[in-house]
N, C-alpha and C positions, 0 to 999 in steps of 0.2 A: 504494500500500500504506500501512496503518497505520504511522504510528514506536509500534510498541507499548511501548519503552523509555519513549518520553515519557509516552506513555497510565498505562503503570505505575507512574509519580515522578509526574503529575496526581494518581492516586486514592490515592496513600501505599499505595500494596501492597508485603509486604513480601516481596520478590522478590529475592533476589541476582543482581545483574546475569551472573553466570557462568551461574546458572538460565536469564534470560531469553535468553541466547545459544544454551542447547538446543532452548527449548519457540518460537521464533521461526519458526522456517520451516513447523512445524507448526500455528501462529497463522496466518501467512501464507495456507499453504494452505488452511487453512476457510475464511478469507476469503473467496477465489477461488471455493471450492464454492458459498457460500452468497450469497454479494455479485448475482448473476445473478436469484436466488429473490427478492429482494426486493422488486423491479418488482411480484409479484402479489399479495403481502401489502394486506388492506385494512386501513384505519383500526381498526376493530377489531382487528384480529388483531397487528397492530405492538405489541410490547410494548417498546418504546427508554423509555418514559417510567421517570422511576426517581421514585417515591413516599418521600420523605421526612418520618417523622412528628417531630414536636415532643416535646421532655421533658414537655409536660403534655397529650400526646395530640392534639393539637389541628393 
């Protein structure tokens, strides 16, 4: 399973930890739904890449 605590202190989300204590097992469990589905995903269709633009567009 993800440490999605860590995940969440990585990206600076602003999350109060008592939050992340609720919404966790339900984190968890998409995982599990969705983690299986992945194997058929192609190159195209995998959207994990995260696109960052520049202050001057670029």
């Amino acid at each position: 399973m993800k440490d999605w605590k860590l995940t969440s202190k990585a990206w600076n989300l602003p999350i109060p930890e008592s939050d992340l204590d609720k919404i966790i097992p339900s984190l968890n469990s998409l995982e599990l739904s969705f983690r299986p589905l992945v194997e058929y995903l192609t190159m195209e269709e995998e959207s994990s890449l995260i696109f960052r633009m520049t202050e001057d567009g670029k």
